[in-house]
N, C-alpha and C positions, 0 to 999 in steps of 0.2 A: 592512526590512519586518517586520513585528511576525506573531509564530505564528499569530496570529488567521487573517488574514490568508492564511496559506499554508495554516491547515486548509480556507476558506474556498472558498477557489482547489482543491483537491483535492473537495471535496463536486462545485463546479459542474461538473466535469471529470467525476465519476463515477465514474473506475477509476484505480488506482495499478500499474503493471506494475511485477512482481514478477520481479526479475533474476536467474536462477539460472545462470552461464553456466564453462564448465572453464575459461577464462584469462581475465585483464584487458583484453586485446582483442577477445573476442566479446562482455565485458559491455559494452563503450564503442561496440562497432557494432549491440547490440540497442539500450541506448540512444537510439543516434542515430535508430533507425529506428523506435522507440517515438514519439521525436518528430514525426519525419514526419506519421504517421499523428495527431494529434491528442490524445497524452496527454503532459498535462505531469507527472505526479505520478511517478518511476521512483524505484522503491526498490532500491538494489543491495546483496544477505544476506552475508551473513558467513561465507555457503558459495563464497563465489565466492575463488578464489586469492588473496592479496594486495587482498582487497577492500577496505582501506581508501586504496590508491594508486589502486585504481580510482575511489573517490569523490571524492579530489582532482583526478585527472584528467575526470574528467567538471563538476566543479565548476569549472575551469579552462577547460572547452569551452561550457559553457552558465550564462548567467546564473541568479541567481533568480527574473527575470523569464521568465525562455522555460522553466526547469526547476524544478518542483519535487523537489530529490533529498533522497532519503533513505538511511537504513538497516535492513537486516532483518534477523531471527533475531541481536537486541542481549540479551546472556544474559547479561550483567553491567554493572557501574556503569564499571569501566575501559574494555572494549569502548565504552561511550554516551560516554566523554568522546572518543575517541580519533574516532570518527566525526563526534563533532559539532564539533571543530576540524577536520576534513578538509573538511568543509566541508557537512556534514548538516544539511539542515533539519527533518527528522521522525526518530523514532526509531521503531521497530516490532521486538515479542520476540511470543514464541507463546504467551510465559507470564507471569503478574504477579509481577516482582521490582521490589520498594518502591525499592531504592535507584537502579534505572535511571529510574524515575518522576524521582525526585529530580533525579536528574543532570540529565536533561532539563528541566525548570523551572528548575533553577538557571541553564542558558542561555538559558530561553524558549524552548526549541524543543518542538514537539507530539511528544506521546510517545500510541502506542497500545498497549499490553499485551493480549497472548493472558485468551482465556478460552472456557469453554464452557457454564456454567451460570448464571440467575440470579443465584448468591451470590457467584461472582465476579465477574460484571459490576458489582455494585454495589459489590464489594471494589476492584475496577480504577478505577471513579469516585469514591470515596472519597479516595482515594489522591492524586489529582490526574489523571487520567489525561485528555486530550483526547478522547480516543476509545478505541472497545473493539475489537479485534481479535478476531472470533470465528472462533476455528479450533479443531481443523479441519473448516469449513461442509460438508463433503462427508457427515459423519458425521448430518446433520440436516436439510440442502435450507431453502429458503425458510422454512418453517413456524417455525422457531428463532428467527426474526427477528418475525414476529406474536405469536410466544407472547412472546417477552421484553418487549417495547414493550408490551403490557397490562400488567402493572405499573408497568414504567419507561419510560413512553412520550419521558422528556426524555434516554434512552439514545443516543448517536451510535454506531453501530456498524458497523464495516467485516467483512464475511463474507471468508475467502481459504481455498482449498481449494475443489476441484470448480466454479467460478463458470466458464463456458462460454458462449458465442455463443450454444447452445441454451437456456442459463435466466437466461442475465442479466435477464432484465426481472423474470422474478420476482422475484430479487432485488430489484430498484431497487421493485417494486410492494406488497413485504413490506415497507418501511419504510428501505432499508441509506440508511445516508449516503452510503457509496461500497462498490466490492467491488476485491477483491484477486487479480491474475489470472495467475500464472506461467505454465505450460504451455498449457494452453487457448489464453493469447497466443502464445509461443513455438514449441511443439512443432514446428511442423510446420517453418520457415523454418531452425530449428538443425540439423534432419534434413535438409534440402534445401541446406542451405547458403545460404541465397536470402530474404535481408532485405528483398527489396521485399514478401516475403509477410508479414514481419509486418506493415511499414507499413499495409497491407491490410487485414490483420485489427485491426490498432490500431482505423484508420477504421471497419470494421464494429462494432467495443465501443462505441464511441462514439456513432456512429449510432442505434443499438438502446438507449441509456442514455436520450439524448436524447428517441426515441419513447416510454420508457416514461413518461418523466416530463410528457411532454406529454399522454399521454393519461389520467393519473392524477386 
């Protein structure tokens, strides 16, 4: 399946759950329970323990077809190679380093680079970048996303940080191609211990992506 392709499949989907979990095994059961609820796009960081056995093992569980996975917080070119053999189909870092860009085009796989202002957004597109990771969104709310898109309206840009049940549509209504959602999705089920509540909350991201775009 060509990167096109899997960015494509991540737009229509809306949200990319953002994995941040203390073992291999609570990122392989949010995972699972991510998908339940109706998000294929799961990005598992590089915060997570041994996270690159966890992207094989989850690569190993779910197709490319039923998953789109990835990796987060990729803060060097060796990190990008090493995920994108485990079996990574996207690459995502907080911050724009060229040579992760690289790596990830040299396998074809979609690479999103951090940014927070105009000039590096267009420094991130330049570069090659598929898309622009704006973080951290919290620091700025929707409005970040209308002001950039006047100049650059041919910008794809994923908000992560602060993106919540409460303002996701803004989001989706501001222009984001997708948003990025770790806690907001997570918090509560990892505290509770009780995965049927993200499934839950998955479906509710979802739900609320889908209205906003219908009524846009």
């Amino acid at each position: 399946m060509h990167k096109y392709q899997h960015l494509e499949r991540i737009a229509d989907c809306g949200i990319i759950a953002v994995i941040r979990a203390e073992t291999p095994e609570q990122a392989i059961d949010i995972a699972s329970a991510c998908k339940k609820g109706g998000i294929e796009a799961i990005e598992i960081t590089m915060t997570v323990p041994g996270a690159v056995d966890v992207i094989k093992e989850v690569a190993k569980t779910y197709s490319p077809e039923e998953v789109i996975l990835g990796a987060g917080t990729v803060l060097d070119p060796e990190t990008a190679r090493a995920v994108i053999l485990a079996g990574a189909e996207y690459v995502v870092s907080p911050h724009l380093n060229l040579e992760v860009v690289k790596m990830a085009n040299r396998y074809q796989k979609v690479v999103m680079p951090g940014a927070m202002s105009v000039t590096e957004v267009v420094e991130a597109m330049e570069s090659g970048a598929d898309a622009v990771k704006i973080f951290p969104s919290s620091l700025f709310g929707p409005s970040i996303i209308k002001a950039i898109s006047g100049p650059l309206p041919q910008a794809q840009m994923v908000p992560t940080g602060g993106v919540s049940l409460d303002n996701v549509k803004d989001w989706i209504n501001a222009g984001a191609l997708a948003v990025g959602v770790g806690g907001g999705l997570t918090r509560e089920a990892i505290q509770k211990n009780d995965y049927s509540i993200l499934t839950e909350t998955a479906k509710k991201f979802v739900a609320k992506i889908k209205e906003a775009r219908e009524n846009q």
